[in-house]
LUMMARTOR-427404 format. One record per residue (C-alpha): residue number from 1; residue in one letter; chain; x, y, z. Coordinates in pm, whole numbers. Example, Ala and Ser with C-alpha at 12.3 -4.5 7.8 and 13.67 -1.06 7.14 Angstrom:
2
> num_residuo_cadena_east_north_up
> 1_a_A_1230_-450_780 $
> 2_s_A_1367_-106_714 $
This chain:
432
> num_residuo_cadena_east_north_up
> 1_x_A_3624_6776_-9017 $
> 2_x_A_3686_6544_-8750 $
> 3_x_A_3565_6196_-8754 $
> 4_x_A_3362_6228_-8424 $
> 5_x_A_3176_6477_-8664 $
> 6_x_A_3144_6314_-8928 $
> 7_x_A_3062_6049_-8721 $
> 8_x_A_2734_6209_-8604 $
> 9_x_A_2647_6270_-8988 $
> 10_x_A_2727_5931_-9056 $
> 11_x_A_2419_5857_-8730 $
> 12_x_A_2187_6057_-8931 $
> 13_x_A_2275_5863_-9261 $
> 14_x_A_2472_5528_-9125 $
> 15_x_A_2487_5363_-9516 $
> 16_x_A_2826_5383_-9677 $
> 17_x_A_2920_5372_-10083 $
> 18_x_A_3221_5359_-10277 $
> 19_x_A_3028_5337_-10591 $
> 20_x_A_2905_5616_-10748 $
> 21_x_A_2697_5357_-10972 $
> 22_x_A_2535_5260_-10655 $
> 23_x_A_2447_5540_-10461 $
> 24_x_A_2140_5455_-10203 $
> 25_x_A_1913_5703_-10062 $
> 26_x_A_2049_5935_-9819 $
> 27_x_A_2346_5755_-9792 $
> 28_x_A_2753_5876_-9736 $
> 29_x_A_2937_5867_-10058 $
> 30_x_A_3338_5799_-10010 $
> 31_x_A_3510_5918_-10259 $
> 32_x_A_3847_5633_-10350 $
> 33_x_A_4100_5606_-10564 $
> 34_x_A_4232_5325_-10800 $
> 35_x_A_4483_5317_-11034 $
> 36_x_A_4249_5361_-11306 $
> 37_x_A_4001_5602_-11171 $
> 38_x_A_3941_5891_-10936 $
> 39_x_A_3617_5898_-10738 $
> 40_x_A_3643_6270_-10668 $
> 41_x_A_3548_6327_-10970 $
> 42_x_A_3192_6149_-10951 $
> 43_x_A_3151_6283_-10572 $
> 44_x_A_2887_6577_-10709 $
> 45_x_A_2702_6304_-10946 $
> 46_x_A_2678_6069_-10609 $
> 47_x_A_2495_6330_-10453 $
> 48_x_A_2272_6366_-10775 $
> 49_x_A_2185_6016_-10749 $
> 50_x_A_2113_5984_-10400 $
> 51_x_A_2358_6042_-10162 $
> 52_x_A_2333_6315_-9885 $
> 53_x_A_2707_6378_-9848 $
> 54_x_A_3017_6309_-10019 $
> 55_x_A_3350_6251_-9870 $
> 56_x_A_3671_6398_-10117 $
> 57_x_A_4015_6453_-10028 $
> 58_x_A_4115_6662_-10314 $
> 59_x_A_4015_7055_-10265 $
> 60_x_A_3939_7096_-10653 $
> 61_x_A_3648_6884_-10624 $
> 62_x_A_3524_7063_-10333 $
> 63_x_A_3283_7324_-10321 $
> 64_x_A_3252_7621_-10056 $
> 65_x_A_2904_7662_-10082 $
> 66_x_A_2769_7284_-10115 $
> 67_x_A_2795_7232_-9714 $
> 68_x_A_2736_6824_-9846 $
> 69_x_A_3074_6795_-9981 $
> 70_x_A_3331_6709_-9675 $
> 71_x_A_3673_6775_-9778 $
> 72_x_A_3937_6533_-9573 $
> 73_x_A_4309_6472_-9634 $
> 74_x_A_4288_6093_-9712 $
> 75_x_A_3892_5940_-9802 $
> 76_x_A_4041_5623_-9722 $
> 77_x_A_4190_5668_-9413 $
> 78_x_A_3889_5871_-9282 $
> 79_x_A_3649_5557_-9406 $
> 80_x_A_3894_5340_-9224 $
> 81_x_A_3885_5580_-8903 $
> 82_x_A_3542_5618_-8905 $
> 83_x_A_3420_5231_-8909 $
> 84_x_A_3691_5182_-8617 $
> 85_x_A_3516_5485_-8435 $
> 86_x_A_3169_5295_-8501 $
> 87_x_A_3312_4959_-8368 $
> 88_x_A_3429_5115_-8056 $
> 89_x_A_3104_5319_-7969 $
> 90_x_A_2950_5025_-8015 $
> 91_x_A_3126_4728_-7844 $
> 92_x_A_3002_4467_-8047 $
> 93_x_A_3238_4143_-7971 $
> 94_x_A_3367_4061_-8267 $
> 95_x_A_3567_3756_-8440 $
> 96_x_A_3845_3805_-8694 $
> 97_x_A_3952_3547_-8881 $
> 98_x_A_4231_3490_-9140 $
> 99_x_A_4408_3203_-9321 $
> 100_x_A_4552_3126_-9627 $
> 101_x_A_4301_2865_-9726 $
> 102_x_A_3947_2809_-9625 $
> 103_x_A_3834_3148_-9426 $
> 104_x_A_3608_3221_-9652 $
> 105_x_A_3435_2911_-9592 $
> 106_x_A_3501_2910_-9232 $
> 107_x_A_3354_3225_-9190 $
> 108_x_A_3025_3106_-9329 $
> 109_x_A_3059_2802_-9118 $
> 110_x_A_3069_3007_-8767 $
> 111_x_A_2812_3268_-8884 $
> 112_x_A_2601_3004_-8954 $
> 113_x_A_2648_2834_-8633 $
> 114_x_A_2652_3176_-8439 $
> 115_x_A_2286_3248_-8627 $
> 116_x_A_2114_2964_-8456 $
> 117_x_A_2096_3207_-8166 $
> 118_x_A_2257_3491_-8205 $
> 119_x_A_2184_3791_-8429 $
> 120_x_A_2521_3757_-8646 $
> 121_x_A_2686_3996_-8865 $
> 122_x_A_2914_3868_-9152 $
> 123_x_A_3158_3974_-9394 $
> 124_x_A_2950_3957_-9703 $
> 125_x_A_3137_3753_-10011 $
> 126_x_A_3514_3850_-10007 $
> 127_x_A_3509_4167_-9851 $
> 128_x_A_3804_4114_-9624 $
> 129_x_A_4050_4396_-9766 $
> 130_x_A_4174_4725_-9693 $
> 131_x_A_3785_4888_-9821 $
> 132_x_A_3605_4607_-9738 $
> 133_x_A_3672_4533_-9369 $
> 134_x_A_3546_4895_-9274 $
> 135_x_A_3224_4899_-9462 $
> 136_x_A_3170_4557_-9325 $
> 137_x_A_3234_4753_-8988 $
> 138_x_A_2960_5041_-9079 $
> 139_x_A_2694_4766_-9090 $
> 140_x_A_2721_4710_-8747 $
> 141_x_A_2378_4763_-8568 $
> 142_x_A_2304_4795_-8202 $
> 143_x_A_2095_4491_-8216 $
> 144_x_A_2401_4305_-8382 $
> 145_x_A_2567_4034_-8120 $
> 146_x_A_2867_3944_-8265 $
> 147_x_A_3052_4026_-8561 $
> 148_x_A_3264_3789_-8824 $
> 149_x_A_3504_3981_-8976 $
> 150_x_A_3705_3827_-9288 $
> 151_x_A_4089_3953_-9306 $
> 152_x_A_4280_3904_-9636 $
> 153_x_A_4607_3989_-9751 $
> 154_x_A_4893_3948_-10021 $
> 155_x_A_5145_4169_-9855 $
> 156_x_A_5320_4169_-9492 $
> 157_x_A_5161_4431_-9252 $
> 158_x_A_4772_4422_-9433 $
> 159_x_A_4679_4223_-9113 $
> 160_x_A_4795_4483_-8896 $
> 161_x_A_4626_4748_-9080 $
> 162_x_A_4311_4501_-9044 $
> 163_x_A_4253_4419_-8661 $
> 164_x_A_4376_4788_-8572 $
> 165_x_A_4043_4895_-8816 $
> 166_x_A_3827_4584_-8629 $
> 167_x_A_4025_4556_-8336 $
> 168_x_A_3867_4173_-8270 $
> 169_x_A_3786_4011_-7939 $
> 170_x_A_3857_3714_-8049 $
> 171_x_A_4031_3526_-8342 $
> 172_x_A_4127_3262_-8539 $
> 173_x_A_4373_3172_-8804 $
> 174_x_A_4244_2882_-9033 $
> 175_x_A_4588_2759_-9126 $
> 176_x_A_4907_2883_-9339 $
> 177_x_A_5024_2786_-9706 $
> 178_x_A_5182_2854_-9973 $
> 179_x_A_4985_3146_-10147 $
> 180_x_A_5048_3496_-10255 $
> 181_x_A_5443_3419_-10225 $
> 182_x_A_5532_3697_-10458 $
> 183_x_A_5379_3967_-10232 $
> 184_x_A_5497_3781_-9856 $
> 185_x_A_5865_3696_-10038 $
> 186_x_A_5876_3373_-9823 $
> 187_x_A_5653_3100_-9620 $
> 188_x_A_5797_3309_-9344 $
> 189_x_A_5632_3607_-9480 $
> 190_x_A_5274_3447_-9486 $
> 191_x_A_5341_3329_-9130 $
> 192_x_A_5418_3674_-9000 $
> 193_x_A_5153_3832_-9172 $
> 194_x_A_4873_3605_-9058 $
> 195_x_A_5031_3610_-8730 $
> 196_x_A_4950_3956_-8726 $
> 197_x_A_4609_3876_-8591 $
> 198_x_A_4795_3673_-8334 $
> 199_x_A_5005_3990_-8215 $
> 200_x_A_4705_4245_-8168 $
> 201_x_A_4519_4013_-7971 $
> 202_x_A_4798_3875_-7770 $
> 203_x_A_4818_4280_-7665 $
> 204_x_A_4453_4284_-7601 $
> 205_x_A_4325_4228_-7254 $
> 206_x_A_4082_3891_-7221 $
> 207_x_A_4117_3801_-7584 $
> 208_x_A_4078_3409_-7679 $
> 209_x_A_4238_3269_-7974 $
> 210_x_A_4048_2951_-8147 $
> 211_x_A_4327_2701_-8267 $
> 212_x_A_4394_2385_-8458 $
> 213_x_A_4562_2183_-8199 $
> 214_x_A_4759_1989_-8491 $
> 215_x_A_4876_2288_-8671 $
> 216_x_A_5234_2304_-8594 $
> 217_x_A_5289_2630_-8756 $
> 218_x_A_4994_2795_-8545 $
> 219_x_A_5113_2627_-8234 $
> 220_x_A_5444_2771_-8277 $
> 221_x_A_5359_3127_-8294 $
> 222_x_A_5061_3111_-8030 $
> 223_x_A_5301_3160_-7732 $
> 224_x_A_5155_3374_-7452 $
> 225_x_A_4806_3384_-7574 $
> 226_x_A_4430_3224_-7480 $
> 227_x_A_4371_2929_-7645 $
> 228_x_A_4086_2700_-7725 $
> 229_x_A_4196_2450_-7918 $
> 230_x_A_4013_2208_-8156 $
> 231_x_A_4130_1874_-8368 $
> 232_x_A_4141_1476_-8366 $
> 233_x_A_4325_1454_-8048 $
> 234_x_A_4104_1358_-7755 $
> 235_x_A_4043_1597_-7455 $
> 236_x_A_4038_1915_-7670 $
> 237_x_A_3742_2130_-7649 $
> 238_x_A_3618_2019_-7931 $
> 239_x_A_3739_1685_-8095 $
> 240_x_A_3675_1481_-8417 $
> 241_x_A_3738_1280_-8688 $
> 242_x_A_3635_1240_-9062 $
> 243_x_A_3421_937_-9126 $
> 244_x_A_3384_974_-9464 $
> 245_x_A_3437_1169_-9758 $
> 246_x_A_3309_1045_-10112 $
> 247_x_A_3242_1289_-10212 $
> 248_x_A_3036_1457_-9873 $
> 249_x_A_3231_1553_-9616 $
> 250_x_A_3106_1339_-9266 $
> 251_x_A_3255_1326_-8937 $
> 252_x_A_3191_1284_-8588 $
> 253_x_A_3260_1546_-8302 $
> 254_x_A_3241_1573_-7905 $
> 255_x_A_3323_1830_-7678 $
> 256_x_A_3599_1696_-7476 $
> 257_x_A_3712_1320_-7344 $
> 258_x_A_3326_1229_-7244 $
> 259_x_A_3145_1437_-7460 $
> 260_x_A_2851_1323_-7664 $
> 261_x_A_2935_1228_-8016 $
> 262_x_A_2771_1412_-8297 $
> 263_x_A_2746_1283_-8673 $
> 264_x_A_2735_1520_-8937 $
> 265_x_A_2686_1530_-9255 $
> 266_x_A_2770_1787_-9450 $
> 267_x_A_2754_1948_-9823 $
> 268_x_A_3087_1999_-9887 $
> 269_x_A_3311_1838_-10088 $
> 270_x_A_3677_1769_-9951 $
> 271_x_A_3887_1663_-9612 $
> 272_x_A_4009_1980_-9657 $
> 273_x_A_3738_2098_-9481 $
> 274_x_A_3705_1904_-9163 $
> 275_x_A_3907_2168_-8976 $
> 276_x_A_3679_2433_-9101 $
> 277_x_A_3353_2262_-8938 $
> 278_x_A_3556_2177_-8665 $
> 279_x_A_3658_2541_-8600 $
> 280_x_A_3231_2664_-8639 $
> 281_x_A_3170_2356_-8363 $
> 282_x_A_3424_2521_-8132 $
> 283_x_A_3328_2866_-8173 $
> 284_x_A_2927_2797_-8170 $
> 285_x_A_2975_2598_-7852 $
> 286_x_A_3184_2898_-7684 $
> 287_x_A_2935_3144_-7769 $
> 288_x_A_2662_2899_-7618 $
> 289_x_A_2502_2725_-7944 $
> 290_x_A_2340_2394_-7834 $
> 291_x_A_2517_2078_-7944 $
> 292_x_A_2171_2017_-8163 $
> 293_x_A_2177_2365_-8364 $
> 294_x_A_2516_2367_-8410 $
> 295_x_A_2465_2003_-8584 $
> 296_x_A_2131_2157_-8781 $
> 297_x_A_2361_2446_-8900 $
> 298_x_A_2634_2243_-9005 $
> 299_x_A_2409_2003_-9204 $
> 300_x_A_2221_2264_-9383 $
> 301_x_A_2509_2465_-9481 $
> 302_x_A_2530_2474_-9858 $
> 303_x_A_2850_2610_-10050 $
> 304_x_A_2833_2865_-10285 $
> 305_x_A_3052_3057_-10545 $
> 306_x_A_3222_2790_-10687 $
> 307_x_A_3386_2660_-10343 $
> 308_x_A_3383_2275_-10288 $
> 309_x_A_3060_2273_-10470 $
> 310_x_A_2925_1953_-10640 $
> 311_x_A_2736_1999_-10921 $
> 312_x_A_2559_1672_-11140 $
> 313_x_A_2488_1775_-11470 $
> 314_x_A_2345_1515_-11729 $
> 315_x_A_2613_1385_-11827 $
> 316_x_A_2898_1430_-11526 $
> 317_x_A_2947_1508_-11147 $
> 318_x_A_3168_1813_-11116 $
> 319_x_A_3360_1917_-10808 $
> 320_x_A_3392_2272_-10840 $
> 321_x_A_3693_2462_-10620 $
> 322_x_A_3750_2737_-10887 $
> 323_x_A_3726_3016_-10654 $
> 324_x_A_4095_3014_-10593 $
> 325_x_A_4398_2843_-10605 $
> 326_x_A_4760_2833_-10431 $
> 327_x_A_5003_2523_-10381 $
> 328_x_A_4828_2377_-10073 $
> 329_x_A_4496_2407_-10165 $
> 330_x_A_4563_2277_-10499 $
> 331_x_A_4739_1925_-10349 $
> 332_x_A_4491_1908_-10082 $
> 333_x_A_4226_1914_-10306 $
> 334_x_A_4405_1623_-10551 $
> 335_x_A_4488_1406_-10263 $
> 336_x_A_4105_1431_-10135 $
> 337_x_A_4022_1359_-10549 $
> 338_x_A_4261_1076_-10516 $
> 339_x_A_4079_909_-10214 $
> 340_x_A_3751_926_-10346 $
> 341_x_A_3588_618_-10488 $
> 342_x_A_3497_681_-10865 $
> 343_x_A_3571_434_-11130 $
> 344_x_A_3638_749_-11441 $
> 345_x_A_3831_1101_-11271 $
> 346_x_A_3920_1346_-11481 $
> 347_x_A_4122_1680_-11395 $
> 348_x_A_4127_2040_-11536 $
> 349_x_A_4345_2245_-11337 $
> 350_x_A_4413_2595_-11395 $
> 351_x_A_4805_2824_-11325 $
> 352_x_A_4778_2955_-10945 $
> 353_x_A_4875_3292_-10944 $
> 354_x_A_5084_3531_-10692 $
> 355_x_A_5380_3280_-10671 $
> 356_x_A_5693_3497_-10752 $
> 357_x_A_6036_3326_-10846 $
> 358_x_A_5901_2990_-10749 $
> 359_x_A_5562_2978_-10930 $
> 360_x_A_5717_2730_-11213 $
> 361_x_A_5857_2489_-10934 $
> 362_x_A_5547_2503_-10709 $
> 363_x_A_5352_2379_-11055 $
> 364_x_A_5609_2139_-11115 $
> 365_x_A_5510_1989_-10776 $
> 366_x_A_5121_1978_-10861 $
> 367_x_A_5226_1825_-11197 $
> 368_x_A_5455_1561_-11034 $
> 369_x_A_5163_1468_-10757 $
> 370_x_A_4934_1382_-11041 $
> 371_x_A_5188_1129_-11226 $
> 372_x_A_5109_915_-10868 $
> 373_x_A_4751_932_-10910 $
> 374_x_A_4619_727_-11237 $
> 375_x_A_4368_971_-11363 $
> 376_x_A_4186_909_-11624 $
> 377_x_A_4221_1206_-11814 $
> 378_x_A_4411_1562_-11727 $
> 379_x_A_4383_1879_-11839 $
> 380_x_A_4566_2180_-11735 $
> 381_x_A_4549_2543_-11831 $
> 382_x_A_4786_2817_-11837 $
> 383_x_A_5130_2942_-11952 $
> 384_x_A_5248_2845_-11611 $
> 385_x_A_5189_2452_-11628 $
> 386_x_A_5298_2495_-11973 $
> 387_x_A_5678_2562_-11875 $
> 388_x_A_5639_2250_-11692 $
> 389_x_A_5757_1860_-11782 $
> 390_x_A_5461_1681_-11800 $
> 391_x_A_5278_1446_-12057 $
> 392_x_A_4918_1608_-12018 $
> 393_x_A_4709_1810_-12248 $
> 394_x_A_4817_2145_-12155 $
> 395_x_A_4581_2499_-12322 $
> 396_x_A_4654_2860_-12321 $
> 397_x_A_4358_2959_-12151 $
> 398_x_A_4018_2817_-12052 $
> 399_x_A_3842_2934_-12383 $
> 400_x_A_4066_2657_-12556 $
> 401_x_A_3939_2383_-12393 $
> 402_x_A_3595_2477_-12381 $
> 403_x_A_3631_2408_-12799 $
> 404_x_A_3773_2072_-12731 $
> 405_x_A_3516_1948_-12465 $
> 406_x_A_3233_2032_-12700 $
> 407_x_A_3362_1805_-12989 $
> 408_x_A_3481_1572_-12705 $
> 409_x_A_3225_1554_-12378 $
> 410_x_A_3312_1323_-12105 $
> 411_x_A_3010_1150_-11975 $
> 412_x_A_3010_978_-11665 $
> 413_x_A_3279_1110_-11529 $
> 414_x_A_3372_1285_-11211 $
> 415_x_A_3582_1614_-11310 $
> 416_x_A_3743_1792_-11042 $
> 417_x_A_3796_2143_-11154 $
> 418_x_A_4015_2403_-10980 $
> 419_x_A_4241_2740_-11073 $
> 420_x_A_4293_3071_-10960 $
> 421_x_A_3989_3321_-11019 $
> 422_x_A_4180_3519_-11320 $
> 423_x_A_4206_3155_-11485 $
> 424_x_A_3818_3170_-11493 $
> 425_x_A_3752_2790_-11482 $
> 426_x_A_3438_2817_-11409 $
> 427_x_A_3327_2895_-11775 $
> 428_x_A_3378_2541_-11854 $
> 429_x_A_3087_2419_-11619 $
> 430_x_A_2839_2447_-11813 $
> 431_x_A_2989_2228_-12141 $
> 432_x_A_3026_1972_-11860 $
């Protein structure tokens, strides 16, 4: 079948599963593979529970005289195809943004900006790979406006694959780090991969790029593109400057030299995340948000899934960045823990995963960063920061200090608590 018919099936039933646990009414079932299942063979019960068609790509599962099983060579190619066939029929503008740290939160920044006024679709959570960007795509509504897609990756070339699916108007790359360096091989690699976003759109006729104007590694690889840039430097389209940060995030911003200044003050914890407000000013005023909204949005924007959140318990404030974790974001978010004013800080990091050959040196680093900072008390967690020469309380995994703090609670502390997902840090919260 080819996808401009499937496509006009997909018109008749435009919602899109994976799941054969989830399986809407009169919906499209795609049937995916993983390395430790097979969904062509829960394509018939799909249609059992709901679903009017299911997609397969291996014949066996097919059957000749059930007209609602498609059979196509690759299910996730043809998803892929089809949400790019969608985008294009409809010509929604859309945004793409990527970054090793903070997109995520960006991305909620400039949809909530963009919302004030516009009828915004989002990537939902961290759908930003391979299976997520396209059924992000298959969302898309004629009375949609603009689109913020997400784009992840651990691995050169899963950009490209990415913005040739979404094929963005416009784009911006938050920043690049240290993360995932056993997939990219290098620094280099992550560079060239997030630049990836950088090379479809520099090919792409009236595309705009939203930059950091103080991001030397951006800078270097925007060559022959259309920027807007934002930052601290004066006469940008959008400038600013942090005016404080314990523990909210505040800062000022004006559009250009003789701008208006605007004060906001935000619910997120960390410096860290000046650029990413900066970047949802820049884009909201582009896309015509008033000065006003964009400062209502920014205010009311509260963090979620245990990203820069701040959470007071009875006994302890807890700054909560256990979402993730790669070498930047773990020393940005220690120096902004350093800086903030708090007589009793405490520490309970967890191993950042994905770094290859140079995982025990990058953790070495973080280690060596906190002998500077007189913290109370440190924790870490992991066999990683284990290998490493330190003088700290060091656990296996997070269930081993969740014993200790119960016979030991800190109380009136703050705790700034951050690891990798797998390191699951965040089941200590609630002993806090």
């Amino acid at each position: 079948m080819t996808i401009a018919a499937l496509y006009q099936i997909y018109l008749q039933y435009p919602v899109v599963t994976t799941d054969s646990r989830n399986c809407p009414d009169d919906s499209i079932f795609f049937a995916l593979k993983g390395d430790n299942f097979n969904g062509n063979s829960f394509a018939k019960k799909a249609l059992t529970e709901g679903c009017a068609y299911a997609v397969v790509d291996e014949a066996e599962y097919a059957d000749p005289d059930n007209n609602h099983i498609i059979l196509v060579d690759d299910c996730l190619k043809t998803l892929q195809q089809l949400a790019n066939y969608h985008r294009k029929k409809l010509g929604t503008k859309v945004i793409g943004i990527t970054g090793t740290n903070g997109k995520t939160t960006t991305k909620e920044l400039i949809a909530a900006v963009l919302s004030e006024v516009h009828n915004v679709l989002y990537t939902q959570g961290n759908l930003n790979n391979h299976i997520g960007v396209p059924i992000t795509l298959l969302k898309l509504r004629g009375h949609h406006d603009l689109a913020v897609i997400e784009m992840g990756a651990n691995h050169p070339g899963e950009i490209k694959t990415l913005v040739d699916i979404a094929e963005p108007d416009y784009g911006i790359i938050t920043n690049v780090g240290k993360a995932h360096l056993e997939g990219f091989g290098s620094f280099e690699g992550v560079i060239k991969t997030k630049g990836e976003l950088y090379d479809f759109l520099r090919q792409k006729e009236n595309s705009i790029v939203f930059i950091q104007n103080e991001n030397p590694f951006l800078m270097d690889i925007a060559e022959g593109l259309n920027l807007i840039n934002y930052g601290t430097t004066e006469n940008l389209y959008v400038n600013g400057k942090v005016t404080s940060c314990s523990p909210y995030l505040a800062f000022d911003w004006k559009a250009g030299k003789d701008g208006n200044i605007h004060h906001i003050q935000t619910k997120l914890i960390g410096e860290y995340n000046f650029d990413n407000a900066l970047a949802a000013v820049a884009i909201g005023r582009f896309f015509g948000v008033e000065p006003a909204k964009i400062d209502h949005a920014l205010t009311n924007y509260t963090p979620q899934n245990n990203r820069s959140q701040l959470k007071e318990t009875e006994d302890n404030k807890l700054i909560i960045d256990a979402y993730n974790a790669n070498p930047t974001s773990m020393m940005a978010a220690l120096k902004n823990f350093k800086k903030m004013e708090a007589k009793h800080k405490i520490v309970i990091l967890g191993d950042m995963k994905e770094l290859g050959d140079t995982s025990i040196e990058e953790h070495q680093k973080i280690v060596d960063f906190i002998d500077t900072c007189e913290f109370e008390k440190v924790i870490l967690v992991g066999d990683q920061f284990e290998q490493t020469t330190h003088s700290y309380d060091c656990f296996t995994n997070i269930s081993d200090v969740v014993k200790v703090i119960k016979d030991d609670k800190p109380k009136g502390c703050y705790i700034l608590i951050k690891g990798s997902n797998s390191m699951k840090m965040g089941q200590i919260v609630e002993d806090l």
